[in-house]
C-alpha positions as semicolon CSV with decimal commas, in nm:
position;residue;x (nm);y (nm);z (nm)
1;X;0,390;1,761;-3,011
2;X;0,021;1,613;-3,022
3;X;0,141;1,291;-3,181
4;X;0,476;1,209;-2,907
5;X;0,188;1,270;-2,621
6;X;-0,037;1,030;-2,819
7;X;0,249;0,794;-2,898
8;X;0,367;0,842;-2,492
9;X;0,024;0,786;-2,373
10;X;-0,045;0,461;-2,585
11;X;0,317;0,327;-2,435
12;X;0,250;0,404;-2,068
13;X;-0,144;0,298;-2,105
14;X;0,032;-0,061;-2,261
15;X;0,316;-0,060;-1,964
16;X;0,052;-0,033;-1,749
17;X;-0,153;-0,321;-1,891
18;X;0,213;-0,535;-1,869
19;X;0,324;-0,403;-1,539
20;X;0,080;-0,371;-1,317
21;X;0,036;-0,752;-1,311
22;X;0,397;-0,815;-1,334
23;X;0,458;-0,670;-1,040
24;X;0,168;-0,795;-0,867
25;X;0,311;-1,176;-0,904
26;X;0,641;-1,033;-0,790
27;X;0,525;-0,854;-0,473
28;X;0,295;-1,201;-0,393
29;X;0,637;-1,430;-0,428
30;X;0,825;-1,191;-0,231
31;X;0,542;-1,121;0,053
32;X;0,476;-1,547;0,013
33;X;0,868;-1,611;0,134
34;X;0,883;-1,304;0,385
35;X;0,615;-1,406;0,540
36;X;0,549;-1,798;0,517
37;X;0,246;-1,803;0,380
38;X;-0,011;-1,805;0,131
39;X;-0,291;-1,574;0,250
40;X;-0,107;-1,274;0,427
41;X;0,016;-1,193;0,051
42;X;-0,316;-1,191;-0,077
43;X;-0,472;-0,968;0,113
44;X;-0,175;-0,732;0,111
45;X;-0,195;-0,706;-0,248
46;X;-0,575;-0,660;-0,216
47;X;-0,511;-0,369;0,045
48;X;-0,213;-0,173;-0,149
49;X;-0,483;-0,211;-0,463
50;X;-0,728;-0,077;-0,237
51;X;-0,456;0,250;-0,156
52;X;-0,383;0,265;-0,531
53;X;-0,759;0,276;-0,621
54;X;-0,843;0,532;-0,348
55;X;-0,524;0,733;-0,437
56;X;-0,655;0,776;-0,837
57;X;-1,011;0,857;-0,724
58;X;-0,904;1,100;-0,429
59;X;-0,667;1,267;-0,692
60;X;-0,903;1,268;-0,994
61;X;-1,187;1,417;-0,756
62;X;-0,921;1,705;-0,680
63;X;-0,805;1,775;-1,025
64;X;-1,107;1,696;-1,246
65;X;-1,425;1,771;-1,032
66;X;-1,299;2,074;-0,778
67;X;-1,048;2,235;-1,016
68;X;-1,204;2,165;-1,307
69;X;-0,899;2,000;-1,503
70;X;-0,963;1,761;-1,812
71;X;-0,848;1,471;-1,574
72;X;-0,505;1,350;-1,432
73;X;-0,206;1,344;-1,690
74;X;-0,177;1,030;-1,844
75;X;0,154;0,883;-1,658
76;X;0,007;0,996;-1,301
77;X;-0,142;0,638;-1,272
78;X;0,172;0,450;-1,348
79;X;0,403;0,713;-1,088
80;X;0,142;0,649;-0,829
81;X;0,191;0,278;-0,881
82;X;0,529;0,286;-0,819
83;X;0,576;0,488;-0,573
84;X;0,241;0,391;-0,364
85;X;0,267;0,059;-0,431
86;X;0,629;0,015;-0,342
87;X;0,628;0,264;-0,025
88;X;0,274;0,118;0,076
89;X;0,387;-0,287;0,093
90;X;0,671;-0,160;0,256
91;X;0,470;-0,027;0,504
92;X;0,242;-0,362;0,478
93;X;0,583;-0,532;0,525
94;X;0,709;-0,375;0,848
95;X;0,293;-0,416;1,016
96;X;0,323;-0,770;0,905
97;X;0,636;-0,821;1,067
98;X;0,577;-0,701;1,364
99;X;0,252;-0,881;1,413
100;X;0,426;-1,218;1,292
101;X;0,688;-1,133;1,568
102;X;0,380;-1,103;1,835
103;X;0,177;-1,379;1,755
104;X;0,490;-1,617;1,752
105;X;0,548;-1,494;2,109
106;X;0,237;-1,627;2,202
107;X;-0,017;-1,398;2,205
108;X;-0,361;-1,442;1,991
109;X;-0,438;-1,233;1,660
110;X;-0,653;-0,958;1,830
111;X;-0,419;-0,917;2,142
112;X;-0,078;-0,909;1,846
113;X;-0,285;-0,661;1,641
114;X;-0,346;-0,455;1,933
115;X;0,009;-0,431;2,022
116;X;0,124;-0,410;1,652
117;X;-0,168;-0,071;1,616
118;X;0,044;0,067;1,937
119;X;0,409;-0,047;1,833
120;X;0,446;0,011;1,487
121;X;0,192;0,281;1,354
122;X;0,437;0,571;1,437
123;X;0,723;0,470;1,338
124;X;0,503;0,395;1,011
125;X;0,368;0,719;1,012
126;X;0,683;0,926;1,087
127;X;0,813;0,774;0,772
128;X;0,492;0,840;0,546
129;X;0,460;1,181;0,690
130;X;0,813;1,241;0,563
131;X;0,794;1,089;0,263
132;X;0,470;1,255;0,177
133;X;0,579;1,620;0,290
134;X;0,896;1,553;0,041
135;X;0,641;1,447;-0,292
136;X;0,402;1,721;-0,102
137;X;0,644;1,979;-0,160
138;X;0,662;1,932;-0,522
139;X;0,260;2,041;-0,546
140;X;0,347;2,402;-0,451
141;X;0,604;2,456;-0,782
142;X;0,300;2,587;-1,005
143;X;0,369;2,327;-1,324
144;X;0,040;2,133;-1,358
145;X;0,224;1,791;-1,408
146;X;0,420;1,805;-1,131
147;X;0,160;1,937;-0,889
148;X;-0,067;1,637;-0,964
149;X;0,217;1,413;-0,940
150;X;0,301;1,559;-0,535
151;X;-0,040;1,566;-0,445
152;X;-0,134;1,227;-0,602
153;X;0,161;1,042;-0,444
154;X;0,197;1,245;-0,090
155;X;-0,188;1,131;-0,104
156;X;-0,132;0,787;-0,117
157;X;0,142;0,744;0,097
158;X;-0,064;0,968;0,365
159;X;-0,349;0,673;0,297
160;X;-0,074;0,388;0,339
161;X;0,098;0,496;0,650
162;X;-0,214;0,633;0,822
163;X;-0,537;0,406;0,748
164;X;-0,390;0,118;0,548
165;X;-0,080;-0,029;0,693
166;X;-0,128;0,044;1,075
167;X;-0,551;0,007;1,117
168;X;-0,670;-0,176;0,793
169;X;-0,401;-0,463;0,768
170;X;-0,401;-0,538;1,177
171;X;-0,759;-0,491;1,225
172;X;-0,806;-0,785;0,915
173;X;-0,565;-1,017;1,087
174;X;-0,739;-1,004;1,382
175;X;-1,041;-1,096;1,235
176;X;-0,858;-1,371;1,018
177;X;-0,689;-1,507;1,320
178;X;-0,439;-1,787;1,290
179;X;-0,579;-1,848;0,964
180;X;-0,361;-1,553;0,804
181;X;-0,051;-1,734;0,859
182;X;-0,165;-2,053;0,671
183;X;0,002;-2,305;0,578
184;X;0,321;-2,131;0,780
185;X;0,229;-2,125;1,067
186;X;0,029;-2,377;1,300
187;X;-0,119;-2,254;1,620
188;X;-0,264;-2,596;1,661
189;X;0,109;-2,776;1,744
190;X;0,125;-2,506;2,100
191;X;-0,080;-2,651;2,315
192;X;-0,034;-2,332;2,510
193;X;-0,229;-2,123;2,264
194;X;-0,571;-2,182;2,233
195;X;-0,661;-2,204;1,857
């Protein structure tokens, strides 16, 4: 039984090493065409790794240092980065939107962000809360695997829908400005919006 765990362990551990990066290209192609541009992806992907990073501290904090655990079972990191990562650029996906949508109507980065905060956060929320009360739920069964895997990844989608997707992606937007949308989008050709 040992060896499988070993032999399990070394696979996910190599997925990980294959995947993560994989995916990361994917997401920035997918954000790159949503979107129109070439930054907005980038720091996306730098604030879901941010979520993902927090997530596996925050957890291994929990499990390791206050409950005294070895650490986090081995294929908690790539379940977290699937589900967080997924759930959390969706989340990235419907903020970016929605600011795209505001500053295209006109209105400057810090005045769309502000309205984006107020629009969107709780409707992102709602769906995070539910979402993490669902994973949440699967904490309370008693079986150590699956208790670190509903804490880990109600954790992280608690972190994107409430700090990531509706403060920390607006509030870097606005202080990016226009230059977020580059090359896409050109406040410079409205002469009705200063730059």
């Amino acid at each position: 039984e040992s060896s499988a765990f070993a032999d399990v362990r070394s696979a996910v551990s190599r997925d990980l090493a294959v995947v993560l990066p994989a995916a990361a290209v994917i997401i920035f192609i997918i954000l790159a065409f949503l979107l129109r541009s070439a930054l907005a992806p980038l720091y996306l992907l730098i604030a879901t790794s941010l979520g993902f990073t927090a997530t596996l501290g925050g957890a291994t904090y929990l499990f390791q240092n206050i409950q005294g655990n070895p650490g986090l079972i081995f294929f908690i990191p790539i379940m977290v980065y699937i589900f967080v990562v997924a759930v959390g650029t969706d989340y990235n996906i419907l903020t970016m939107t929605r600011l795209r949508e505001e500053v295209r109507g006109g209105l400057k980065p810090r005045k769309a962000s502000d309205l984006t905060i107020e629009h969107s956060s709780t409707t992102v929320a709602a769906a995070g809360l539910i979402l993490a009360g669902t994973f949440g739920s699967l904490a309370l069964g008693g079986i150590t695997f699956l208790s670190q895997m509903g804490f880990t990844i109600a954790f992280g989608i608690i972190l994107s829908a409430f700090m990531i997707a509706p403060l920390l992606v607006p509030s870097v937007a606005a202080l990016l400005g226009y230059k977020v949308w580059w090359p896409g989008h050109k406040p410079s050709e409205d002469k009705n919006r200063p730059v």
